[in-house]
N, C-alpha and C positions, 0 to 999 in steps of 0.2 A: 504494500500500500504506500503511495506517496505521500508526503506531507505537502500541507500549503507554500510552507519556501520553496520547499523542490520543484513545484507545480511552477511557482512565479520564477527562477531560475533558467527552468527548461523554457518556459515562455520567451524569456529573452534570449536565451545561447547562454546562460551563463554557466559557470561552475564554483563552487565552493572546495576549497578542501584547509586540510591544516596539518599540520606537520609537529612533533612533540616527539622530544630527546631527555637526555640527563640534564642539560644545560639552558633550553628553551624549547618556549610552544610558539605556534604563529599561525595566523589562515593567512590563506590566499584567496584571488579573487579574481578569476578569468572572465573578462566580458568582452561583447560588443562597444567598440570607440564611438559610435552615435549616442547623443544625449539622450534618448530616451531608454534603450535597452541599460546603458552605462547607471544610468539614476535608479533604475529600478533594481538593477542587481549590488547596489552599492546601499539601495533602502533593506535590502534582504539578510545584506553581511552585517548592516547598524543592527536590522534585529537580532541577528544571532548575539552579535559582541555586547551590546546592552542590557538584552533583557531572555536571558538565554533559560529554558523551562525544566532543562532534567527531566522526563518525564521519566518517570519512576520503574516503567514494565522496559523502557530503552536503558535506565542503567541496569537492570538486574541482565539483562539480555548480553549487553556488552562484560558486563562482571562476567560471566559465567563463562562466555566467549573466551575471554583474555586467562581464566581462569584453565579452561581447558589449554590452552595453547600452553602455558608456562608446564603444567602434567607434562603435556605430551614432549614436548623441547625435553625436557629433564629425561627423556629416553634414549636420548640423542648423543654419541659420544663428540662432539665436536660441542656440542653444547657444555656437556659436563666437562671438558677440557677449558673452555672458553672462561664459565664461572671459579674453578679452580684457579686459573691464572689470576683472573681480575682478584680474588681473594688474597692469593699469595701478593700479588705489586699493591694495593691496593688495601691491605690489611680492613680497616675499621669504616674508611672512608665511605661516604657513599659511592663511591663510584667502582666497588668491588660489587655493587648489587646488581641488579637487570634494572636499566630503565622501563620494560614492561611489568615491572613490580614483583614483590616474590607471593609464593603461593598462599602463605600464612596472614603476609599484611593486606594484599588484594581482598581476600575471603572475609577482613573484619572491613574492611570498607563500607561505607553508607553511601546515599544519597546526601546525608547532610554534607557529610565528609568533604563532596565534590563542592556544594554548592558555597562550603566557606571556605575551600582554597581558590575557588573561582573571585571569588568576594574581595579575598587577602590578596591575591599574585595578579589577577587581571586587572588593571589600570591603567587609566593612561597617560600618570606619571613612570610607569615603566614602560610602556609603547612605546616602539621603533614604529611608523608607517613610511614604506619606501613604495615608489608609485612609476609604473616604466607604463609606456604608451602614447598614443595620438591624444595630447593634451595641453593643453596649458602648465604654465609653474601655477600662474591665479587659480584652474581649476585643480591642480593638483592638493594646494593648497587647504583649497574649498572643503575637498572630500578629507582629509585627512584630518582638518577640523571640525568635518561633520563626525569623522568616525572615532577622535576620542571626547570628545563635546560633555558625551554621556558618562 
């Protein structure tokens, strides 16, 4: 089943996606350079980034998802080679962990959980917005203080 952004996305050409490591998260924003498909898919990404819903049956879906992937990865000898290393150079740090999270901490995970690291770590006193395309600096400008405004 589609959602309504995706419906107004596809409407115009657009795409959404977003990308999340050890060290940062970010979406992206593929549209049409014509003002209207451009304003519309750029009102779609302000909704996600501002007022973004978690709906409840999509994180348990994804939990359980990510949940199964890390089980199964952990069958894998290049995997279990891979977390042995990062353990050894790595000792306490986080960065001897999976950034796909490990199996014990993902499974206490909540929905609240998401909603107040979303709260803490998304803003946009920490926004980078970098903007490539058929446009103005003025309209680049525009969107880029549209889109941390909120």
């Amino acid at each position: 089943m589609r959602t309504r952004l995706a419906e107004r996305l596809a409407d115009v050409g657009a795409e959404i996606g977003g990308r999340f490591d050890v060290d940062r998260a970010g979406y992206g924003l593929r549209t049409l350079s014509s003002a209207r498909e451009r304003d519309e898919a750029v009102a779609v990404l302000l909704r996600v980034l501002q007022r973004p819903t978690f709906p409840q049956p999509i994180f348990d879906r994804e939990k359980e998802r990510v949940l199964a992937a890390l089980k199964e990865s952990d069958t894998k000898p290049e995997t279990i080679a891979d977390r042995e290393f990062k353990r050894l150079l790595y000792a306490d740090h986080p960065y001897s962990l999976r950034g796909s999270g490990e199996i014990d901490t993902v499974a206490r995970l909540t929905r609240e959980d998401l909603v107040g690291f979303y709260r803490h770590h998304f803003s946009a006193t920490e926004a980078v917005v970098s903007i490539i395309g058929d446009l103005s600096r003025e309209q680049a400008r525009a969107i880029a203080e549209q889109l941390t405004s909120g």
